[in-house]
KEKE-3310 file (N, C-alpha, C; in steps of 0.2 Angstrom, whole numbers, plus 5000, padded with zeros to 4 digits):
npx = (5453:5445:5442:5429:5425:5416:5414:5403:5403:5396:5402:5398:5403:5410:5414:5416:5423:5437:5437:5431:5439:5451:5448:5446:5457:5464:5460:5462:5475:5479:5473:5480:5491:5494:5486:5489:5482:5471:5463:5451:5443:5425:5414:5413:5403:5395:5394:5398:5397:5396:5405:5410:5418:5430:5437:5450:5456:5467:5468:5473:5464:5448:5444:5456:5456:5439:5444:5453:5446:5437:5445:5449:5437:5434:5443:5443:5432:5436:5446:5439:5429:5440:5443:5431:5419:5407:5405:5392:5386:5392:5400:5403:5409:5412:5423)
npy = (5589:5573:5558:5545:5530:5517:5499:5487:5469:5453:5436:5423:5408:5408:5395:5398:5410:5410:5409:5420:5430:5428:5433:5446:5450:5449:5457:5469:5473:5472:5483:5494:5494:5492:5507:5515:5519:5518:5507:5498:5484:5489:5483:5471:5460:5445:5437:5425:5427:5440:5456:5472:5487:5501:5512:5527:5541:5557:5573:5588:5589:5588:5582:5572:5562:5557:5552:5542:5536:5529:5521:5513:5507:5498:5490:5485:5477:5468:5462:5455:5448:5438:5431:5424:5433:5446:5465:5469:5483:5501:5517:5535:5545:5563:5574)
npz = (5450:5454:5447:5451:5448:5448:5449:5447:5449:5443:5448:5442:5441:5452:5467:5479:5491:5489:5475:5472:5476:5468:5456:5459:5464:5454:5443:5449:5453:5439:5435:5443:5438:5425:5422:5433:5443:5459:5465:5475:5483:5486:5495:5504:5504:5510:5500:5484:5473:5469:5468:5473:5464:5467:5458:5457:5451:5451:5443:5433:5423:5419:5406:5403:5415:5410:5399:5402:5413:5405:5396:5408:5411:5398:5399:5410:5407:5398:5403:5415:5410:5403:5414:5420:5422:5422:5420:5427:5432:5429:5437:5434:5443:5446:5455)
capx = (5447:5444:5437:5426:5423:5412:5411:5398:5404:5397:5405:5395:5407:5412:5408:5420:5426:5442:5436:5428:5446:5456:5444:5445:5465:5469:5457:5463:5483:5480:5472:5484:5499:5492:5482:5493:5478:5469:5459:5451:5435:5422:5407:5415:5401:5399:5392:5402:5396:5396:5409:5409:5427:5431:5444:5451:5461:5467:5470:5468:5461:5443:5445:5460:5450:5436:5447:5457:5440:5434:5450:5449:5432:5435:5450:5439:5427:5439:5449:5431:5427:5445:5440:5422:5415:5406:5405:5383:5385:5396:5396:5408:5408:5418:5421)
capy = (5585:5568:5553:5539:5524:5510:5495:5481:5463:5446:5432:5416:5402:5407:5394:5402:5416:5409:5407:5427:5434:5427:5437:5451:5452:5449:5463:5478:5472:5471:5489:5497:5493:5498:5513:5518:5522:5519:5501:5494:5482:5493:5480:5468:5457:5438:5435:5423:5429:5448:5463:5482:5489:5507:5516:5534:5545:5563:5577:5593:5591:5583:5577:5567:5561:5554:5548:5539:5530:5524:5516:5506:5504:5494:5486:5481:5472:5464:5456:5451:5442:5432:5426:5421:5435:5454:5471:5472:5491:5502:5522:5538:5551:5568:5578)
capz = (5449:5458:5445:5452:5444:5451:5446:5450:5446:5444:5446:5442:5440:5459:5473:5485:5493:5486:5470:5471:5478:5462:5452:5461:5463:5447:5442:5454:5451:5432:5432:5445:5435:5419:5420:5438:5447:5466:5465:5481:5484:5492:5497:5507:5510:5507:5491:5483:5467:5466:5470:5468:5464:5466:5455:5458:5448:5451:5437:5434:5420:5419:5401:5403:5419:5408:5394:5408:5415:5398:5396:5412:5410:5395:5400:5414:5406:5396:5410:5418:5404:5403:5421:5419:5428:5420:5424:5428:5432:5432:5435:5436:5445:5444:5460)
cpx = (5449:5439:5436:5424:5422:5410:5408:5400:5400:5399:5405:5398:5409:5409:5411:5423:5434:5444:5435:5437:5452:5455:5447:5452:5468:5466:5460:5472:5482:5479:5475:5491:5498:5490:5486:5487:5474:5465:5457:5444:5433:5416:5411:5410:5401:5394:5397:5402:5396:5402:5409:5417:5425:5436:5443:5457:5460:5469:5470:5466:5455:5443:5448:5458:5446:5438:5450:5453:5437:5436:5450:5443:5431:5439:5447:5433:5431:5443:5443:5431:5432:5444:5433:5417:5413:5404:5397:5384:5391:5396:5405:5405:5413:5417:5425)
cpy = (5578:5564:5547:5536:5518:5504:5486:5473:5458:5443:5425:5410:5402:5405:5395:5406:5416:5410:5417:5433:5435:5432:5443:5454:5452:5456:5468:5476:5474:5480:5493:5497:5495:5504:5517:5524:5517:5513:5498:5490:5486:5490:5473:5461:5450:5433:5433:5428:5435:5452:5468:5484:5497:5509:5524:5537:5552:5568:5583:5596:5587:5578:5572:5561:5556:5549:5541:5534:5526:5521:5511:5503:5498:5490:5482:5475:5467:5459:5453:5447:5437:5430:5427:5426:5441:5459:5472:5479:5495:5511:5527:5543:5556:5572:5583)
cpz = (5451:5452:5451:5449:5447:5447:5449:5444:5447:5442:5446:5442:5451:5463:5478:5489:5489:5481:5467:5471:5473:5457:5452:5463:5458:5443:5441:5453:5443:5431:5436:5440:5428:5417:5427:5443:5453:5464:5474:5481:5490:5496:5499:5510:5508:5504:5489:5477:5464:5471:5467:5470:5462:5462:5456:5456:5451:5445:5439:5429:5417:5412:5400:5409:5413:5404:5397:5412:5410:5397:5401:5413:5405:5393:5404:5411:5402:5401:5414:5414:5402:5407:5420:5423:5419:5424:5421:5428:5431:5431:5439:5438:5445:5452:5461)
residu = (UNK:UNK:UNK:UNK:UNK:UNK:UNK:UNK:UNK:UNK:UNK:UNK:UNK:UNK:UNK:UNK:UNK:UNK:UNK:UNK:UNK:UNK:UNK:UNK:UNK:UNK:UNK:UNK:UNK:UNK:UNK:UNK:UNK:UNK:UNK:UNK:UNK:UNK:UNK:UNK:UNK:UNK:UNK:UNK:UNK:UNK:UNK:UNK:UNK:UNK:UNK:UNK:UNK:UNK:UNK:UNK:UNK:UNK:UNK:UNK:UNK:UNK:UNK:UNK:UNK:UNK:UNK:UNK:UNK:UNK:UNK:UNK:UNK:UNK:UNK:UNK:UNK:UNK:UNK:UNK:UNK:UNK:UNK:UNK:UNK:UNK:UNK:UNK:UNK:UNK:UNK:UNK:UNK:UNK:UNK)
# end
């Protein structure tokens, strides 16, 4: 099994690129070394204000899987909200 977890950030205090990059590598370092899964920005565009982060786990067991997305999901939103941004969306997929 293959988790996917998307997640759609804004980050309003950001006035540039600079500002969006701090955000967004403290993030994907913080939940890489924690949770010891696949983190990458997948919307590359140039909105200061917003990013969509991918995460990917593999198992082979779906349950551990989703237990294992909950957790970064709500780690995430925690570190988002110590840097002044939030998680707007965010969605798993199993494949």
């Amino acid at each position: 099994m293959i988790a996917f977890l998307t997640l759609e950030l804004r980050i309003e205090h950001a006035q540039s690129l600079k500002d969006k990059r701090q955000v967004v590598r403290s993030l994907k370092d913080r939940l890489r070394v924690q949770f010891n899964v696949a983190v990458a920005e997948l919307d590359s565009n140039g909105l200061w204000n917003r990013a969509t982060l991918g995460v990917v786990s593999v198992s082979d067991s779906r349950d551990y899987l989703d237990g294992l997305m909950k957790n970064v999901e709500r780690q995430a939103l925690r570190i988002a909200n110590n840097r002044g941004a939030d998680v707007a969306d965010s969605s798993v997929e199993f494949l």
